[in-house]
C-alpha positions as CSV (number, residue, x, y, z in Angstrom):
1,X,0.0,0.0,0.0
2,X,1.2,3.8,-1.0
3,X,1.7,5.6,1.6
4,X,2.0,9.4,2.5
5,X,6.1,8.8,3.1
6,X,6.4,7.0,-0.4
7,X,4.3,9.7,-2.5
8,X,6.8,12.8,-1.3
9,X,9.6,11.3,-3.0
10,X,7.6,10.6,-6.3
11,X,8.5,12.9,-9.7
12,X,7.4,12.5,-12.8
13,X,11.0,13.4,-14.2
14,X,12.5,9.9,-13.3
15,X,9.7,8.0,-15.4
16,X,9.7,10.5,-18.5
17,X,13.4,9.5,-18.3
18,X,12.7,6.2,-18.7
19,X,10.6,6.5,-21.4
20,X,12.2,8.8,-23.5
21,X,15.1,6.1,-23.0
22,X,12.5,3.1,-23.9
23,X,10.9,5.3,-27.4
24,X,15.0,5.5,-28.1
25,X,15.2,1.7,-27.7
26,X,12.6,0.3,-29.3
27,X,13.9,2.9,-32.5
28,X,17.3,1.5,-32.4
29,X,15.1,-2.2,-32.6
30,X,13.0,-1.2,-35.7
31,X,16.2,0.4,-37.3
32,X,18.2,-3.1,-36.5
33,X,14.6,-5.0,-37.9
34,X,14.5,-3.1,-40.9
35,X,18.0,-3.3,-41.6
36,X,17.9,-7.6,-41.4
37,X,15.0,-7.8,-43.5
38,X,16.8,-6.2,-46.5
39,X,19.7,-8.2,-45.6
40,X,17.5,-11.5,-45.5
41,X,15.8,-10.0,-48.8
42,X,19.2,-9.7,-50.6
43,X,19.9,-13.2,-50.2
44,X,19.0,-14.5,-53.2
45,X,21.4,-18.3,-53.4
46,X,19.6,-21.7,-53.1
47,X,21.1,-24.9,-51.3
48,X,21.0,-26.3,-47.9
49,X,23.9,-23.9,-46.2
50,X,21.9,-20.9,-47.8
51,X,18.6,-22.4,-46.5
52,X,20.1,-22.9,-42.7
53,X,21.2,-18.7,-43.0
54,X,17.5,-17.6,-43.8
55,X,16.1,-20.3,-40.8
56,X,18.6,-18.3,-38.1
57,X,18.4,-14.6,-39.5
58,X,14.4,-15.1,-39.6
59,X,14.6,-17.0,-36.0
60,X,17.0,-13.6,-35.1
61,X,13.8,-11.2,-36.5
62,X,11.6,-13.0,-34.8
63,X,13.1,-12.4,-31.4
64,X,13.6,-8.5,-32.4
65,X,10.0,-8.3,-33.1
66,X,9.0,-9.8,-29.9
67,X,12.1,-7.0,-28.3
68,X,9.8,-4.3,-30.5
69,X,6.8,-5.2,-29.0
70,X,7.8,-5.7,-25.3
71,X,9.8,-2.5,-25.7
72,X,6.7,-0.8,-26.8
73,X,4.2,-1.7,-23.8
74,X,7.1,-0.8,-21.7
75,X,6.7,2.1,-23.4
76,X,3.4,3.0,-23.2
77,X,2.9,1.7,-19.6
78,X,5.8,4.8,-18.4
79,X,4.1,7.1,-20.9
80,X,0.0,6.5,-19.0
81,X,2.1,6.4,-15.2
82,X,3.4,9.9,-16.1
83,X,-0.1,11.8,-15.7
84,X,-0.7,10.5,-12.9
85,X,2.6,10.8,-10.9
86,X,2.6,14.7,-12.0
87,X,-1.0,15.0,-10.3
88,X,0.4,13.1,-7.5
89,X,3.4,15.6,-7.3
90,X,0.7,18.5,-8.0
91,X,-1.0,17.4,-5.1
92,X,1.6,16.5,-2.7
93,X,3.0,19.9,-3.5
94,X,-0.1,21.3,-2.7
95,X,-1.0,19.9,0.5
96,X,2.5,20.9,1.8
97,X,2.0,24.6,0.8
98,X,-1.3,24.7,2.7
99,X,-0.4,22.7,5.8
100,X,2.5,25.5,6.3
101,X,0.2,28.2,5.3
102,X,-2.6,27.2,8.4
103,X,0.4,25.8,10.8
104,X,0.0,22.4,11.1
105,X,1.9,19.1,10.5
106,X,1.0,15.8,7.7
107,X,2.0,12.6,9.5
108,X,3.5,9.7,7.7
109,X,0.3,8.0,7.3
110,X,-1.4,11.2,5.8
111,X,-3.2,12.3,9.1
112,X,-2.7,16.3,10.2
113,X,-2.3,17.8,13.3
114,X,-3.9,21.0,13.9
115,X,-2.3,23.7,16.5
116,X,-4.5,25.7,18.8
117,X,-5.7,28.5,17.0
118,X,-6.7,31.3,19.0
119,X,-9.9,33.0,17.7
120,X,-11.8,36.6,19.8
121,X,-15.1,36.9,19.5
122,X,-15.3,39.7,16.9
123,X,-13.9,37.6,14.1
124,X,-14.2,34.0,15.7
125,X,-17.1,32.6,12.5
126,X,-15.6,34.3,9.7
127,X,-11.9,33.0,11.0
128,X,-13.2,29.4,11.6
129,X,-15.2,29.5,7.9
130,X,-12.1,29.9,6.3
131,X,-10.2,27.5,8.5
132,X,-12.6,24.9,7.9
133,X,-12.2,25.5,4.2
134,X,-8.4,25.6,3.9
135,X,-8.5,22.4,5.9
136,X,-10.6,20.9,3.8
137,X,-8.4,21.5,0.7
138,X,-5.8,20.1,3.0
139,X,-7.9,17.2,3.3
140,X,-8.7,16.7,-0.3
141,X,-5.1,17.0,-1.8
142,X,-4.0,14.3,0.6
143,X,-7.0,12.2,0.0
144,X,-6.5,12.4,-3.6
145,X,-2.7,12.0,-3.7
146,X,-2.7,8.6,-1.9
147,X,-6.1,7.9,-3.9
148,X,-4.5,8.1,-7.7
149,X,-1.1,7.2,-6.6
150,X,-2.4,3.9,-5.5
151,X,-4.4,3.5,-8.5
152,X,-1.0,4.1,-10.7
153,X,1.5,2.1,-8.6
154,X,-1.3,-1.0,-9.2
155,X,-1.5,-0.7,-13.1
156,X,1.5,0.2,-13.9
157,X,3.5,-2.6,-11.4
158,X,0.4,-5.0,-13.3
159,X,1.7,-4.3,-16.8
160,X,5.3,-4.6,-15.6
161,X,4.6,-7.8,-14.2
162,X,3.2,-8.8,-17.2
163,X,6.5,-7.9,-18.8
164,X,8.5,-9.7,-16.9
165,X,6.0,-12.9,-17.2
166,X,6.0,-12.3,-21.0
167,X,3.0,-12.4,-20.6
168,X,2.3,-8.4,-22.2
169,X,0.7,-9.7,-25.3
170,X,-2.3,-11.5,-23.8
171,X,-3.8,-8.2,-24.1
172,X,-3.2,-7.0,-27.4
173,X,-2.0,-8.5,-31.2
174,X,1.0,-10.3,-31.5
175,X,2.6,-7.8,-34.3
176,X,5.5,-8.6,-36.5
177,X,7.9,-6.8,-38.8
178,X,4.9,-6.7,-41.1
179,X,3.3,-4.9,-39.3
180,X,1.4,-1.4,-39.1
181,X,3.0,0.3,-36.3
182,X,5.0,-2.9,-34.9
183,X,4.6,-3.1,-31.5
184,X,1.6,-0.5,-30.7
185,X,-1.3,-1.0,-31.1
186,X,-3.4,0.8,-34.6
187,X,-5.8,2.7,-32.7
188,X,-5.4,5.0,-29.9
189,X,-7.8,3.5,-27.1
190,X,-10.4,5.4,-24.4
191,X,-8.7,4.7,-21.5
192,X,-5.8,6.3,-22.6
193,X,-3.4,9.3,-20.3
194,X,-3.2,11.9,-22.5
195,X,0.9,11.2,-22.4
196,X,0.5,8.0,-23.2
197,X,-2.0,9.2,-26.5
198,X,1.5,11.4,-27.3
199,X,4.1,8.6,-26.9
200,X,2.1,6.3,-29.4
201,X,1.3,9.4,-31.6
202,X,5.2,10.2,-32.0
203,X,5.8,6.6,-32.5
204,X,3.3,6.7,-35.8
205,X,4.4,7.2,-39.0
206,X,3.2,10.3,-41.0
207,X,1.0,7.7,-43.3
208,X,-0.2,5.7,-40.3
209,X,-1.3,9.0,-38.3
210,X,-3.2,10.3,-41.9
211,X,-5.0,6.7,-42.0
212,X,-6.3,7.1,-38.1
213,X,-7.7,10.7,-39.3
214,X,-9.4,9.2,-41.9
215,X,-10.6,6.7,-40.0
216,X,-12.1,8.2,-37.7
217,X,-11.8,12.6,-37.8
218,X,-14.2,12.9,-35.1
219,X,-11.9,10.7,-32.7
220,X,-8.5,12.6,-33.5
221,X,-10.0,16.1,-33.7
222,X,-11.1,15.4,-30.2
223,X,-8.3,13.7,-28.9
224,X,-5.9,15.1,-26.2
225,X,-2.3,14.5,-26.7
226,X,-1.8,14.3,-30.3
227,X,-0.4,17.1,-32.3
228,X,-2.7,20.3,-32.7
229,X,-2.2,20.8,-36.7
230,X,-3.7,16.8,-36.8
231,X,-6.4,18.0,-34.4
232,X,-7.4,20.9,-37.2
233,X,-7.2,18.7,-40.1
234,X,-9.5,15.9,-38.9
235,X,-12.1,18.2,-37.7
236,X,-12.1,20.1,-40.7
237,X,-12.4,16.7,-42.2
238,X,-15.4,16.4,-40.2
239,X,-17.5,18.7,-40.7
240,X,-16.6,19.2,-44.4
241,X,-16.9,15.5,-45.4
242,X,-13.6,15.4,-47.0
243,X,-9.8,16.1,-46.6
244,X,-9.3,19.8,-46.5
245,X,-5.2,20.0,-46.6
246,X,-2.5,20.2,-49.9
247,X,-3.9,21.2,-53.4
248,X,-6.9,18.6,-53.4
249,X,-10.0,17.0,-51.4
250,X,-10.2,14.0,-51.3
251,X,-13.8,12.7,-51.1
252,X,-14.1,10.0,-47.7
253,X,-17.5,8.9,-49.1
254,X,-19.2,10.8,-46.8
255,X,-21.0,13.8,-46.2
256,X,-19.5,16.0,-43.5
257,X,-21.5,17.6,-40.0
258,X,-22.1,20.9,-41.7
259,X,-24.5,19.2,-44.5
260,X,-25.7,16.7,-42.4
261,X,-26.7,19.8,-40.3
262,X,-28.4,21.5,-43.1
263,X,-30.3,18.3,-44.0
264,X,-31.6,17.7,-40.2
265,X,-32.8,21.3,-40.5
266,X,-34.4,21.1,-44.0
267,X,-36.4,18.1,-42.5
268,X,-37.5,19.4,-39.4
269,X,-38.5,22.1,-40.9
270,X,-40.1,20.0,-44.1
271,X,-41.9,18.0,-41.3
272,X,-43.1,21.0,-39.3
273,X,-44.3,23.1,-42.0
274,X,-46.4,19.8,-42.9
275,X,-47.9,19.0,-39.2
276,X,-49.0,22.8,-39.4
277,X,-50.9,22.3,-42.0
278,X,-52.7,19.0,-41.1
279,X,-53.1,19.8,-37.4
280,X,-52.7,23.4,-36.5
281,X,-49.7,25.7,-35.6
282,X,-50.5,25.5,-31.6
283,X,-50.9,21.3,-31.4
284,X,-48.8,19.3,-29.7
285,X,-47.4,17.7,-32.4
286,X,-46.4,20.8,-34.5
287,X,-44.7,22.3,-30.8
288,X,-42.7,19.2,-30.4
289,X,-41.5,19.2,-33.8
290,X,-41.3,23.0,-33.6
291,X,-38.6,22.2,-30.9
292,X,-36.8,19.6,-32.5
293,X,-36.2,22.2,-35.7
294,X,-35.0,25.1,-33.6
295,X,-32.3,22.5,-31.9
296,X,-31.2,21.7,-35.5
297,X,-31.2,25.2,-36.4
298,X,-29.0,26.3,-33.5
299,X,-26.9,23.0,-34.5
300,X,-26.7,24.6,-37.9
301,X,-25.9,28.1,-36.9
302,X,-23.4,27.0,-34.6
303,X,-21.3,24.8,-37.6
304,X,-22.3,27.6,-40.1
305,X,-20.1,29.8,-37.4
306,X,-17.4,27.6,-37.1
307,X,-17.1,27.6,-41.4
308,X,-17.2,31.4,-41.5
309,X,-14.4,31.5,-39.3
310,X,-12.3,29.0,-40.7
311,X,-12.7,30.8,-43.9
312,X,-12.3,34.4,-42.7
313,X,-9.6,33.8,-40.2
314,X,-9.1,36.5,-36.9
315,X,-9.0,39.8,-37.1
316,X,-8.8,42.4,-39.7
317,X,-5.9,40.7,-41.5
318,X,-7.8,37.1,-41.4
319,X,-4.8,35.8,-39.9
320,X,-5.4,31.7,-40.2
321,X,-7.3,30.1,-37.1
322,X,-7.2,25.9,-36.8
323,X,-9.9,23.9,-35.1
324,X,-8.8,22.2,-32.1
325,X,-12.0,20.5,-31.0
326,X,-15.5,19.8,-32.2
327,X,-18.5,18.3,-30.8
328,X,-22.2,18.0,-31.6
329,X,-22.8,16.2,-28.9
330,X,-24.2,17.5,-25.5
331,X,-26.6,20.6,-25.0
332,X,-25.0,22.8,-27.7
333,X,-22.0,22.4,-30.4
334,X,-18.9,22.5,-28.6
335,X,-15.6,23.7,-30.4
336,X,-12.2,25.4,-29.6
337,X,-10.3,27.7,-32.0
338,X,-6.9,28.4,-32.2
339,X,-4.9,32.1,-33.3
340,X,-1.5,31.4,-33.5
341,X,0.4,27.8,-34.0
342,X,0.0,25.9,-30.9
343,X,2.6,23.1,-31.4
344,X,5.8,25.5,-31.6
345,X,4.9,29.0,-30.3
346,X,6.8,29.9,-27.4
347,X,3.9,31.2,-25.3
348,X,0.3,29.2,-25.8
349,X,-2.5,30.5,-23.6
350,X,-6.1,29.3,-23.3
351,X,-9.2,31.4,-22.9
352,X,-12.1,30.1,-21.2
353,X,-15.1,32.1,-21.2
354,X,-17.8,31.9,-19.2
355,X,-21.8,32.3,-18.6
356,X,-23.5,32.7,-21.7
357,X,-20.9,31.4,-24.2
358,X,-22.1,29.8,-27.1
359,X,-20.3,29.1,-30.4
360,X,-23.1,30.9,-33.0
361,X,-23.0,34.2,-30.8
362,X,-19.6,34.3,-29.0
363,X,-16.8,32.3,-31.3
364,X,-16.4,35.4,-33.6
365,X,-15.7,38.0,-30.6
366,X,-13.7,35.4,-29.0
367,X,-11.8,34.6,-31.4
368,X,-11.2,37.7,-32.3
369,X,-10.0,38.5,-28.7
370,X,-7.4,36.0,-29.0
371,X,-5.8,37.8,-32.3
372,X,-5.6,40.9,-29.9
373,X,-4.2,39.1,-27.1
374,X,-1.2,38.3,-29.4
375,X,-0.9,41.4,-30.5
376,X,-1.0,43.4,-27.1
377,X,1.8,40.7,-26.0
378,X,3.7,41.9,-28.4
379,X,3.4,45.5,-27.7
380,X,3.7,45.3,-23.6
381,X,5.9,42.7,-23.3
382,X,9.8,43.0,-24.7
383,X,11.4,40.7,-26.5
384,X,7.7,38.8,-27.8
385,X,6.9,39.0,-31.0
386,X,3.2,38.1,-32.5
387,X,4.8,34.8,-33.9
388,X,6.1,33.8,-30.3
389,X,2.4,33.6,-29.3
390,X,-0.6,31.2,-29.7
391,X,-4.2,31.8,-28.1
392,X,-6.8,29.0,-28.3
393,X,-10.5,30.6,-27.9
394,X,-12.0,27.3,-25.8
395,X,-15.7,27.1,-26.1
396,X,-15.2,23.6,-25.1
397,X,-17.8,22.6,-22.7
398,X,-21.7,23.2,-21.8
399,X,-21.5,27.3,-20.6
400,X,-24.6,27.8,-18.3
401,X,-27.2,30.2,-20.7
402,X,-27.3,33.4,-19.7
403,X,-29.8,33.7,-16.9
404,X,-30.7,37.9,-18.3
405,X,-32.2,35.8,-21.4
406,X,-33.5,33.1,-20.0
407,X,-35.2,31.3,-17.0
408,X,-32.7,28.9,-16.6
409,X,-30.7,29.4,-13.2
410,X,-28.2,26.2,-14.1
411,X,-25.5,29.8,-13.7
412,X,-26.1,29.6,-9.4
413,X,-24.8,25.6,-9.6
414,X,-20.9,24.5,-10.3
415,X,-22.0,20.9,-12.0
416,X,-21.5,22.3,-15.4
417,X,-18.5,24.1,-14.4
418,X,-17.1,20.6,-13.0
419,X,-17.9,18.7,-16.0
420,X,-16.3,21.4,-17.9
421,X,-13.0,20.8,-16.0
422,X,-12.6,17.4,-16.7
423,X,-12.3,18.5,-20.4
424,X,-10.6,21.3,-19.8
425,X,-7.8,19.6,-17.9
426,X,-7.5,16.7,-20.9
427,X,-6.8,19.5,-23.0
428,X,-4.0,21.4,-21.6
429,X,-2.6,18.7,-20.6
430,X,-2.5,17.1,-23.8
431,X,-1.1,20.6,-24.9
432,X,1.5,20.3,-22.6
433,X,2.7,16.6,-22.9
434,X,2.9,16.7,-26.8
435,X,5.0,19.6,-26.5
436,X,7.1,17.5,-24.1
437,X,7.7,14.4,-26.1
438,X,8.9,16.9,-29.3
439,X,11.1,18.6,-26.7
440,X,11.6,22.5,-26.6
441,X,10.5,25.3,-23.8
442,X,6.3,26.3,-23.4
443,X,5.1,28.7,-21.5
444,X,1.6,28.0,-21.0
445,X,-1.0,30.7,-19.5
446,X,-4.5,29.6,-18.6
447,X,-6.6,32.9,-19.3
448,X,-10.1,32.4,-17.6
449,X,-13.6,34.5,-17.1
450,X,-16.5,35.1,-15.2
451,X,-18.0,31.5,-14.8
452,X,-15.3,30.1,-16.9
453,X,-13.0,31.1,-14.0
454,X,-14.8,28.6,-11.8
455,X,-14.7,25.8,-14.7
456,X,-10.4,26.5,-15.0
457,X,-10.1,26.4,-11.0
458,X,-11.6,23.1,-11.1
459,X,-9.6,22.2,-13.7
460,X,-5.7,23.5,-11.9
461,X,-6.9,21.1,-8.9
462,X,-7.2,18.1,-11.6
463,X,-3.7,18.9,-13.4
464,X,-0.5,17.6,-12.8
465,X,3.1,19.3,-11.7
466,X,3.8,21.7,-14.6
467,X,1.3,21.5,-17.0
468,X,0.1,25.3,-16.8
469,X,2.2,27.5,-16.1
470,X,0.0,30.8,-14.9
471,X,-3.5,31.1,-14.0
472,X,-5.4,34.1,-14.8
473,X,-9.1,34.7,-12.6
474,X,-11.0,37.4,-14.2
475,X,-14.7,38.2,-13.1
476,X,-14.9,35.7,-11.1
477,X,-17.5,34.7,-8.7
478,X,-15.2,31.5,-6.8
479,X,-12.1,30.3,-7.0
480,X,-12.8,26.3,-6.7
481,X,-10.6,26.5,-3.8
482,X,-10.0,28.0,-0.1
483,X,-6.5,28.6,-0.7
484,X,-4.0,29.4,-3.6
485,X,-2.1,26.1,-2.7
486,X,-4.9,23.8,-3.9
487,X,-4.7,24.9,-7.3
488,X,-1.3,23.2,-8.1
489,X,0.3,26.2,-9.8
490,X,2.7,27.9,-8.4
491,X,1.1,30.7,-5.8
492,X,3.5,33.1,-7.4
493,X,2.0,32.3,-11.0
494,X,-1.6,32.7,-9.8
495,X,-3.4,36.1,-10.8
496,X,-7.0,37.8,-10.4
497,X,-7.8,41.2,-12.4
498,X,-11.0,42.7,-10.3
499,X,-13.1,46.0,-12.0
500,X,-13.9,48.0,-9.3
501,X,-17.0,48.7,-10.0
502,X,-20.2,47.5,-12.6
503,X,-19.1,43.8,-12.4
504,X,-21.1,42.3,-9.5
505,X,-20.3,38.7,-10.9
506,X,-17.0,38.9,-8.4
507,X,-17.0,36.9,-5.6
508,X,-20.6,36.4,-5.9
509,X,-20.7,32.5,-5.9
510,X,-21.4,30.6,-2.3
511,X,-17.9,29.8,-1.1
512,X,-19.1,26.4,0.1
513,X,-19.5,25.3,-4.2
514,X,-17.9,28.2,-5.6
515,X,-14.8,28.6,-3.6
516,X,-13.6,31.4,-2.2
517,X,-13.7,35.0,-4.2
518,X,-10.3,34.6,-5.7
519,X,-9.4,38.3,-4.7
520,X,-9.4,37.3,-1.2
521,X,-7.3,34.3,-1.5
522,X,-4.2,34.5,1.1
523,X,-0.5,34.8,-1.6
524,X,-2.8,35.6,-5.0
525,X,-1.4,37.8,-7.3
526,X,-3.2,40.9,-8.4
527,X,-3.0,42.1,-11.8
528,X,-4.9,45.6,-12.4
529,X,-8.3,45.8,-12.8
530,X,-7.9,49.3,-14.6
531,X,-10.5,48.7,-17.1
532,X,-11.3,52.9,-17.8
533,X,-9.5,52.8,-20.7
534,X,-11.5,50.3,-22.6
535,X,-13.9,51.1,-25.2
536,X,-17.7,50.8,-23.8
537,X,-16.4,50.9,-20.0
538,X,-18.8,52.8,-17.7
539,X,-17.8,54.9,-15.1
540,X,-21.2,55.3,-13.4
541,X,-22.2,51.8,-14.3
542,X,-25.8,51.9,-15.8
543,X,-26.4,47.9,-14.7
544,X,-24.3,45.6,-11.9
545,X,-22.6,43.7,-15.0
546,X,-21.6,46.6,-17.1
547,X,-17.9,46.4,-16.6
548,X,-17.9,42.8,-16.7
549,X,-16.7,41.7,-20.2
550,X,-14.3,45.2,-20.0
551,X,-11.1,43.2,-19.6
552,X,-10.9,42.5,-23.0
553,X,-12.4,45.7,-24.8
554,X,-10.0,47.4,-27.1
555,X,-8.8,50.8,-25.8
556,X,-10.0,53.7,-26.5
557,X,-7.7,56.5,-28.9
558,X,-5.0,57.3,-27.3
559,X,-5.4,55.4,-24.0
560,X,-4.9,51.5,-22.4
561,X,-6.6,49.1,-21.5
562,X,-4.5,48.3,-18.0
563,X,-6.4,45.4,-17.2
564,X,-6.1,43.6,-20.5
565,X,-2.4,45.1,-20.9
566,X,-1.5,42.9,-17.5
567,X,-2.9,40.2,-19.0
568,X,-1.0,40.0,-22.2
569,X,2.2,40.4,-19.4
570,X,1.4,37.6,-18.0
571,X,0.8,35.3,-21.2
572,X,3.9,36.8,-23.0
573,X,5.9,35.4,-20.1
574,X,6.6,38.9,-18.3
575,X,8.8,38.5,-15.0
């Protein structure tokens, strides 16, 4: 059994060692396969000496396969451990910081001691509120270090196991020199880290990863850990129908998710038109199907939004955007955009917005907001140029509807800020751990708002050691946390910008779901919340949310933006 003592001394480091040393290996092994099989091919002499020299060089490329193949689970097993011992580290790392930060001690076994706090009447609830709540953080990240630590430790000492049994292939075809992908297996599987999705990814061939694409764009536009220009093409496969990239399409022999969008809506709207008719506008059955075409035509609107973009690019230039993520699925389309080139820019930051977001109203602004981001970065941060900078616009999960528009209060709970997070986190980290198996530096900035704030914090307390960087709150109503430790960044690397007035959405969230208003965390950093400067900011505000989307407003002539300016610090990689 795991215990507390063992997971302080875990680091991912020592394992990506291991399996940058066991990718090496197993090339060196395909290298020496390849290299007999032309050898064996060369020989082209008949008689029984001849015959006994093919029976021992095949008998020798028969063990090398079975070397291939063993090398590669070993492999892929250190690639899927590697998530998990850098949340372990995130969280270990975490607990520490907070048990120093409220005084007390972590046992061997996990347990805490708590000193005698001394607490005067005037200030004894609110003191023992926020007590209660950095404890329980406490709690949690030792809870969930010894929780997915023990879950790693038992697969991954399983598959070694099997290793050393020889027993490794049970689970998976017996692959020769012959073949695809010798050694891994041809399709990336569910259950998959998002490490271990990059390890088998870099291991591809350029033919083999073009065959998965086409196999399945939906899959590999969606999945976290490949490359981000192989994201783009297969989702642009997928919702065209065909193969977007070089000087031709190639028809797949079917029809993409933007005309199989316009042909749900022609029905619906076929069959509605024809229920009116026979049975009135105000029957049940013309209401219900009255409902199911307005769902396809915000399905529609939402893909026609997505094309427009891809075709008109960000900002007033049309510089060239790529589509990082697509989904019909769920309450509304789903899809994440990208300014910038995400596998080699220097600095990569991710914007997640929040209440309201929806891609047929907000992709355009946001997108659009991410082309400025890189700009400002260049402008307020020296050294940076526009190049060095990548900004994905991440309308990836089910926003709450904006509760001004509509009598849906789903805004006051954090379920779909929680399910957001669990995508959220595959995503940067699958940012982050391609980046790491092509090597070179990233500086990655996550860049969050209003309720979207809420669905990132979540998302810091699922991550692992090092995969973001800094963490940006603004207009946020909770943290997802009592204390800046919990979130596994470094405190120093954790921000809040705060409007001081017309943005009532700050703090506003019940600290028991929300977390704590992130402007009142204990070692935050504060970035300004200057927001006068922007175009459309209200000094006297007119409403209680009139200053709350001002972060990102342009400035006016001959002014800044401070609050937005800070923010482009931050993401350029500003000391």
């Amino acid at each position: 059994m795991v215990a507390w003592s063992d997971v302080l001394l875990w680091r991912a480091a020592h394992i990506e060692t291991v399996q940058d040393d066991a990718s090496a290996a197993r090339k060196a092994a395909r290298e020496q396969v390849q290299e007999l099989e032309a050898h064996y091919n060369r020989i082209a002499s008949q008689g029984l000496a001849i015959d006994a020299m093919r029976q021992a060089l095949s008998r020798v490329q028969d063990e090398l396969d079975h070397a291939v193949n063993a090398i590669s689970a070993y492999m892929l097993a250190c690639a899927e451990a590697i998530d998990g011992v850098r949340v372990v580290e995130a969280k270990v790392k975490s607990a520490l910081e907070i048990s120093e930060e409220i005084g007390c001690t972590i046992r061997d076994d996990g347990s805490v001691s708590i000193p005698y706090i001394d607490l005067s009447d005037a200030v004894r609830f609110e003191k023992m509120a926020v007590l209660q709540g950095k404890y329980y953080d406490l709690q949690m990240c030792i809870a969930d270090a010894l929780s997915i630590a023990r879950k790693v430790d038992e697969e991954l000492r399983r598959k070694l196991q099997e290793l050393a049994e020889d027993r490794f292939e049970q689970n998976g075809p017996k692959e020769g020199r012959h073949s695809a992908s010798p050694g891994l297996p041809d399709d990336a599987d569910e259950s998959w880290s998002p490490s271990e999705v990059s390890a088998w990814w870099a291991a591809l061939t350029d033919e083999e990863r073009q065959a998965c694409i086409e196999r399945d764009p939906l899959k590999y536009g969606n999945l976290d850990g490949i490359d981000m220009a192989s994201r783009d093409k297969a989702n642009r496969m997928a919702l065209y129908g065909y193969d977007t990239g070089g000087n031709a399409s190639i028809r797949l022999g079917s029809t993409g998710l933007l005309q199989q969008a316009q042909d749900k809506f022609d029905q619906a709207q076929a069959a509605y038109d024809d229920c009116v008719g026979a049975h009135g506008l105000f029957s049940d059955e013309a209401m219900a199907l009255k409902a199911e075409r307005d769902r396809a035509g915000r399905d529609l609107a939402d893909l026609q939004k997505i094309d427009e973009r891809l075709r008109k690019g960000a900002g007033e230039d049309g510089e060239p955007v790529s589509l990082l993520a697509l989904d019909t699925s769920g309450e509304q389309v789903k899809a994440a955009v990208a300014v910038g080139d995400v596998d080699h820019a220097q600095h990569v930051a991710n914007f997640t917005p929040g209440m309201g977001t929806n891609v047929r109203d907000s992709l355009a602004n946001y997108v659009d907001v991410a082309d400025r981001m890189r700009d400002n970065a260049e402008e307020v941060t020296q050294g940076v140029k526009k190049e060095d900078v990548a900004v994905v616009a991440w309308l990836n999960y089910d926003a709450p509807t904006d509760i001004t528009k509509t009598w849906d209060t789903d805004v006051a709970s954090t379920e779909k800020a929680r399910a957001g997070a669990d995508r959220l986190a595959g995503f940067l980290t699958g940012v982050r751990s391609w980046r790491d198996e092509q090597g070179g530096s990233l500086h990655l900035t996550s860049v969050s708002h209003s309720y979207g704030s809420t669905t990132a914090g979540f998302a810091m307390r699922q991550m692992g050691e090092g995969v973001v960087d800094d963490h940006i709150y603004l207009a946020s109503p909770g943290s997802a946390a009592y204390t800046v430790g919990a979130l596994g960044v470094d405190p120093s690397h954790v921000w809040v910008s705060a409007v001081p007035e017309g943005d009532m959405v700050q703090g506003m969230g019940p600290d028991v779901t929300f977390g704590r208003n992130p402007e009142q965390l204990e070692g935050i950093q504060h970035l300004s919340g200057d927001a006068t400067g922007a175009q459309g900011y209200d000094p006297q505000p007119s409403s209680p949310v009139a200053n709350h989307s001002s972060y990102f407003a342009p400035p006016k002539p001959g002014e800044r933006n401070e609050a937005f300016d800070d923010v482009c610090r931050v993401l350029g990689g500003a000391k």
